[in-house]
PyMOL CGO cylinders between C-alpha atoms (Angstrom):
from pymol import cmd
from pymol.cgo import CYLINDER

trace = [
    CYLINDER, 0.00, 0.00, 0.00, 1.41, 3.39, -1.11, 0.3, 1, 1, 1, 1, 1, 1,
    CYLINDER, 1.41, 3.39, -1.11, 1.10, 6.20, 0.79, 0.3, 1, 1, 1, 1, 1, 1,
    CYLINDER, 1.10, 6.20, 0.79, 0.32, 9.29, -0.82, 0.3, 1, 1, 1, 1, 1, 1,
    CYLINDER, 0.32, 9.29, -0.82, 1.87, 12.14, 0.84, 0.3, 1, 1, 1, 1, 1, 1,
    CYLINDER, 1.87, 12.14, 0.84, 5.36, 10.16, 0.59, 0.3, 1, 1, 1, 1, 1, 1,
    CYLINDER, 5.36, 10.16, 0.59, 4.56, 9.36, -2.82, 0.3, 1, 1, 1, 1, 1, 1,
    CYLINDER, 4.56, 9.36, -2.82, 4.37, 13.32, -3.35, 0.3, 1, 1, 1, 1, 1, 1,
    CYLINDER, 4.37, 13.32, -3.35, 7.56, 13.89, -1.31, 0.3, 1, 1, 1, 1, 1, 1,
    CYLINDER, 7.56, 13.89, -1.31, 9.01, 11.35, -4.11, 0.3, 1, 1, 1, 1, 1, 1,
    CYLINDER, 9.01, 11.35, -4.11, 7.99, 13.25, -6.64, 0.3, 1, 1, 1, 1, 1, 1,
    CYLINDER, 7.99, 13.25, -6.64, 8.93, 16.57, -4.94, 0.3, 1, 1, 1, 1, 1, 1,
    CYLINDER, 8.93, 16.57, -4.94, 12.76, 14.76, -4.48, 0.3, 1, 1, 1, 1, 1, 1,
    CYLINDER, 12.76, 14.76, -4.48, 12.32, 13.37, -8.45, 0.3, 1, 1, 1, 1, 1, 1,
    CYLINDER, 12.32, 13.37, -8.45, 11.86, 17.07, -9.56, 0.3, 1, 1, 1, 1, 1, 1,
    CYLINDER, 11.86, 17.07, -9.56, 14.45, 18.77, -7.99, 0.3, 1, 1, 1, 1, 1, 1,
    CYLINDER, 14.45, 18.77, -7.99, 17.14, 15.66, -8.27, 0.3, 1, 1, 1, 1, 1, 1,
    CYLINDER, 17.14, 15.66, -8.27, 16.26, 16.05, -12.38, 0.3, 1, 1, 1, 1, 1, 1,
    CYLINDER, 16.26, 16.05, -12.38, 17.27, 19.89, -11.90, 0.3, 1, 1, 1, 1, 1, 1,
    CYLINDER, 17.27, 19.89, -11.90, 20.05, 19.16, -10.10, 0.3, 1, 1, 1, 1, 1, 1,
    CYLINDER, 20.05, 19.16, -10.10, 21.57, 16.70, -12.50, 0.3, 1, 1, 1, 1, 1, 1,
    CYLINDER, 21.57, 16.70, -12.50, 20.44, 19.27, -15.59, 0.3, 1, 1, 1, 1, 1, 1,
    CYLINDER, 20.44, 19.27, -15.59, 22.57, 21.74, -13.98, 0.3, 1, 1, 1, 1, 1, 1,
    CYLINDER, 22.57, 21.74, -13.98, 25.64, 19.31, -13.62, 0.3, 1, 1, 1, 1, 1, 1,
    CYLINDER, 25.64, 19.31, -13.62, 25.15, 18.11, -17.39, 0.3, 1, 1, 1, 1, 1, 1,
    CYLINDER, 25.15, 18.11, -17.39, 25.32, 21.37, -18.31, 0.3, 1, 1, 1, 1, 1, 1,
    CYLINDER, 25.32, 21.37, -18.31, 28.30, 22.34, -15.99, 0.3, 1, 1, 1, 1, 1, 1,
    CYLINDER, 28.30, 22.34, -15.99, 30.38, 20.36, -18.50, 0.3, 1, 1, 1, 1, 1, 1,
    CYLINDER, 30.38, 20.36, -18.50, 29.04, 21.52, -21.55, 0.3, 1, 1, 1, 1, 1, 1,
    CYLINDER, 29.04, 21.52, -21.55, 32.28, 23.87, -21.34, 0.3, 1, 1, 1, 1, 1, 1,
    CYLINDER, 32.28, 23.87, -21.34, 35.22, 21.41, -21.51, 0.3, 1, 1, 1, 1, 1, 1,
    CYLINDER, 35.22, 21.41, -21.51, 37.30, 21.58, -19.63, 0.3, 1, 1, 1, 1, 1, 1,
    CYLINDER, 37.30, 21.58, -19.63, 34.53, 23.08, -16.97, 0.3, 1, 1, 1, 1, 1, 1,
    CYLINDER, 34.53, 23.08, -16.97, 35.64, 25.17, -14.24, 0.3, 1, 1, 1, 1, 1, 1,
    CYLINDER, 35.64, 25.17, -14.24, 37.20, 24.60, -11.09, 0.3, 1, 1, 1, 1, 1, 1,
    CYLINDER, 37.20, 24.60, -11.09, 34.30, 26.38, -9.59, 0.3, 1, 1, 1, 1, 1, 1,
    CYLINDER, 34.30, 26.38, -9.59, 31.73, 24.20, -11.97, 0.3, 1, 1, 1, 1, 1, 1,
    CYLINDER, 31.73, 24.20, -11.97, 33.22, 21.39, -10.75, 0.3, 1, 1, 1, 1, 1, 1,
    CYLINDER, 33.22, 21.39, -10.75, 33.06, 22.35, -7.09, 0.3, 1, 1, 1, 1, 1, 1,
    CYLINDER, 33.06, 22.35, -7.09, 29.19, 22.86, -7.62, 0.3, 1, 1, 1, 1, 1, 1,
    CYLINDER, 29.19, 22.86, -7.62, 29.00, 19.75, -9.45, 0.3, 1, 1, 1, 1, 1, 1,
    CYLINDER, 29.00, 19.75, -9.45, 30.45, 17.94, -6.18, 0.3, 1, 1, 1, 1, 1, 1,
    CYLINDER, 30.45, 17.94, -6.18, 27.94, 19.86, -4.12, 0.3, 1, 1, 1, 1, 1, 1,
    CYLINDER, 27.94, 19.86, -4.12, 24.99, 18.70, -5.87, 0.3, 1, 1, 1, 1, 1, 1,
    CYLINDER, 24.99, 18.70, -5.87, 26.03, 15.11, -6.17, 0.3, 1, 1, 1, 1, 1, 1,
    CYLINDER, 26.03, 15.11, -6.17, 26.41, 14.92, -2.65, 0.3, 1, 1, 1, 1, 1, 1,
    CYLINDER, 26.41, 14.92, -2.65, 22.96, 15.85, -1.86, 0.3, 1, 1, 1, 1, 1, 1,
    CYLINDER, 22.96, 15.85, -1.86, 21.62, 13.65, -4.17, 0.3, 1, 1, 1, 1, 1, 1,
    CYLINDER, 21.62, 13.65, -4.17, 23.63, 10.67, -2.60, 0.3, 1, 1, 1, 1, 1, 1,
    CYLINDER, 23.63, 10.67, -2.60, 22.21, 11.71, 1.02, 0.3, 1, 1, 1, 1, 1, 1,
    CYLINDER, 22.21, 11.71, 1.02, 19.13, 12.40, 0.01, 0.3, 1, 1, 1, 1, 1, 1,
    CYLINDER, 19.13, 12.40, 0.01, 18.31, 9.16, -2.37, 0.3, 1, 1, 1, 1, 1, 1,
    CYLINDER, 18.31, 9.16, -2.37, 18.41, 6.91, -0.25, 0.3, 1, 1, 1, 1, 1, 1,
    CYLINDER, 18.41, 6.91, -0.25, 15.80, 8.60, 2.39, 0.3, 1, 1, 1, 1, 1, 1,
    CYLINDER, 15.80, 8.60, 2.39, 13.39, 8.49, -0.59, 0.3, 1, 1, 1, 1, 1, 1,
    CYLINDER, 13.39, 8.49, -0.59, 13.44, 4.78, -1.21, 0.3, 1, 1, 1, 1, 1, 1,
    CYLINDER, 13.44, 4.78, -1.21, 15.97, 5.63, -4.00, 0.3, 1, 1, 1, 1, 1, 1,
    CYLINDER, 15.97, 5.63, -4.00, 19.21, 3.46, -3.31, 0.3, 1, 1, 1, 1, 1, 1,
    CYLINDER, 19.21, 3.46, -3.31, 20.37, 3.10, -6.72, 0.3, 1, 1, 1, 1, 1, 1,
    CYLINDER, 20.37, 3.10, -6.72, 20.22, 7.35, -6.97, 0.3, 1, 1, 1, 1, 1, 1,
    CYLINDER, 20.22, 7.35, -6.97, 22.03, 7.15, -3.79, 0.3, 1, 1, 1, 1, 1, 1,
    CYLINDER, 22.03, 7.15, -3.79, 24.99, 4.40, -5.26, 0.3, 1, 1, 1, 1, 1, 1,
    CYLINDER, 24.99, 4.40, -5.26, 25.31, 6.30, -8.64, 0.3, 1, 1, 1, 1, 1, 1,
    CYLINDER, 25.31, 6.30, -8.64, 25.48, 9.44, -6.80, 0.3, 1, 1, 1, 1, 1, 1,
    CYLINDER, 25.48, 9.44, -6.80, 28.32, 8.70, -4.57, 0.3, 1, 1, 1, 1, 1, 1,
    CYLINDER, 28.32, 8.70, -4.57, 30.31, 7.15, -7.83, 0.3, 1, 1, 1, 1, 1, 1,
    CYLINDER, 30.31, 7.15, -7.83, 29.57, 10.70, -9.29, 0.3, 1, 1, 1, 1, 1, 1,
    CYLINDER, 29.57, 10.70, -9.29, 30.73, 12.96, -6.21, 0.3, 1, 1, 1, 1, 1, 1,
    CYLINDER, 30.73, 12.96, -6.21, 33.71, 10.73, -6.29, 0.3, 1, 1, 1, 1, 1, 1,
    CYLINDER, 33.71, 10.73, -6.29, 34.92, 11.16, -10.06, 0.3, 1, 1, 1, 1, 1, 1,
    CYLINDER, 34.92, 11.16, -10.06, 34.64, 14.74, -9.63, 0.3, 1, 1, 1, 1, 1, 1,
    CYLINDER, 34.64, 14.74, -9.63, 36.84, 14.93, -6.41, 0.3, 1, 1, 1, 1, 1, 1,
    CYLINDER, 36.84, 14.93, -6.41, 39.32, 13.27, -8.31, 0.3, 1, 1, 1, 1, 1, 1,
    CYLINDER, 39.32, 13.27, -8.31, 38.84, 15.90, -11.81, 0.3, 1, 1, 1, 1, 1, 1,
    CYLINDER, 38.84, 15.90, -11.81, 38.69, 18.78, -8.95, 0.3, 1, 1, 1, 1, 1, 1,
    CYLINDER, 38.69, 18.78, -8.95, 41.98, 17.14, -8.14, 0.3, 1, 1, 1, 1, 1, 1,
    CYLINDER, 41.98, 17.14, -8.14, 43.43, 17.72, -11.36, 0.3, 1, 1, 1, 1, 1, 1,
    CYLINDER, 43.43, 17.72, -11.36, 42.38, 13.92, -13.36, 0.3, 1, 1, 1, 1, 1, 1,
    CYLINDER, 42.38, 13.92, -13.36, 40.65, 14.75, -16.58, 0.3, 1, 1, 1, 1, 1, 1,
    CYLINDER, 40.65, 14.75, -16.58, 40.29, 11.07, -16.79, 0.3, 1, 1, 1, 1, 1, 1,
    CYLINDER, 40.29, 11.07, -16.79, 37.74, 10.39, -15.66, 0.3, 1, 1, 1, 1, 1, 1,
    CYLINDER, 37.74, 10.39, -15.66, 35.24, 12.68, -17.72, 0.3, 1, 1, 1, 1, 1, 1,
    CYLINDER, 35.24, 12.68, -17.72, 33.78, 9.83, -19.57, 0.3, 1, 1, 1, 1, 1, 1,
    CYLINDER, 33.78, 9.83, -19.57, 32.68, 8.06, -16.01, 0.3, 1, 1, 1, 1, 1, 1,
    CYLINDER, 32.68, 8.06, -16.01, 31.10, 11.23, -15.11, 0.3, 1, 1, 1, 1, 1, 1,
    CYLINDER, 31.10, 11.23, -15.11, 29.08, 11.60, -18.70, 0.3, 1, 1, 1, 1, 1, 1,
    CYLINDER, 29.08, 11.60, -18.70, 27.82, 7.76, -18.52, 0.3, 1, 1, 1, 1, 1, 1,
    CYLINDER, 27.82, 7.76, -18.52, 27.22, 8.69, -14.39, 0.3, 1, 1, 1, 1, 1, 1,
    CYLINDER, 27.22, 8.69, -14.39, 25.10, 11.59, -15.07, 0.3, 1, 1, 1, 1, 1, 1,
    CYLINDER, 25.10, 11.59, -15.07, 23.27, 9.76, -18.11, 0.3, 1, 1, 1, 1, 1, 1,
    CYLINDER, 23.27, 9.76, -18.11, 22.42, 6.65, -15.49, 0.3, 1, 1, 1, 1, 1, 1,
    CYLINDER, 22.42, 6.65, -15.49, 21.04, 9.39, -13.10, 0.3, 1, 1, 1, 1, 1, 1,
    CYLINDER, 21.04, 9.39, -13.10, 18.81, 10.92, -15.63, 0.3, 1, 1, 1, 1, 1, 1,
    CYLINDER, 18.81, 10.92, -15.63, 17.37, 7.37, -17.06, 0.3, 1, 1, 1, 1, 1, 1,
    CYLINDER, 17.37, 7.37, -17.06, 17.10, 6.17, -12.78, 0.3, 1, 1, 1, 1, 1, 1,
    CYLINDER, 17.10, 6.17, -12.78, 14.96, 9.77, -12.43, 0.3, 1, 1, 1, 1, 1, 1,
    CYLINDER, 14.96, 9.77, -12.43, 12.92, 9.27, -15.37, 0.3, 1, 1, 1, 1, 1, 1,
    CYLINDER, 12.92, 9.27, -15.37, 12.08, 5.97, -14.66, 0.3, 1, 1, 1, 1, 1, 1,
    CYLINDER, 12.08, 5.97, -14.66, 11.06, 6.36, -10.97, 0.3, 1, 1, 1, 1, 1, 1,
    CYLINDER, 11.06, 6.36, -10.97, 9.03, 9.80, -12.51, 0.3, 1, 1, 1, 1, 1, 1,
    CYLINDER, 9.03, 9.80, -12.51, 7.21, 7.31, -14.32, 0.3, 1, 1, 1, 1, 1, 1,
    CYLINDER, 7.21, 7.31, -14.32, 6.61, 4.69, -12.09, 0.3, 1, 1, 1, 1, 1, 1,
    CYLINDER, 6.61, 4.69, -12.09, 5.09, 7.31, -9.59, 0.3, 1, 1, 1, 1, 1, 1,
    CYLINDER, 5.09, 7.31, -9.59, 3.00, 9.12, -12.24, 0.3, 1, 1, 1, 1, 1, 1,
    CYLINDER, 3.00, 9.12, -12.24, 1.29, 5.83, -13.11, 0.3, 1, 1, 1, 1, 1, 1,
]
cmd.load_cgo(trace, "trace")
């Protein structure tokens, strides 16, 4: 059995976890991004890995940690590991839509 007011806190958290991870995609648009785009980018991640997990969101949580993580290491200095943060953001977006879906049904 659902219940409906944490359903709408899911979608509240859904929302604002698809802005956040708009923002970071387009944080990198600029390559390389800034220092201070990257710091931001870190910021973001974070709350998304702290707050995924309260929602009944584990796998947000997981992906978001392996995000904040690559860009430590590019705020760091390794440009490496740019392609791990493209495919990380991209599994973020299809884990959002997905769950968006799910709860809109």
């Amino acid at each position: 059995m659902s219940d409906p007011e944490f359903d709408e806190l899911k979608r509240e958290f859904l929302t604002e976890a698809e802005q956040k991870i708009r923002e970071i995609r387009e944080s990198f648009v600029r390559n390389p991004p800034t220092s201070q785009a990257v710091e931001r980018a870190i910021y973001l991640a974070h709350q998304l890995k702290g707050a995924g997990g309260s929602y009944g969101f584990p796998t947000i949580s997981t992906d978001a940690a392996a995000l904040e993580r690559s860009l430590e290491k590019m705020a760091h200095g390794d440009q490496d590991v740019m392609e791990d943060i493209t495919d990380r953001v991209a599994s973020l977006t299809s884990i959002v839509e997905k769950r968006s879906r799910e709860l809109s049904a």
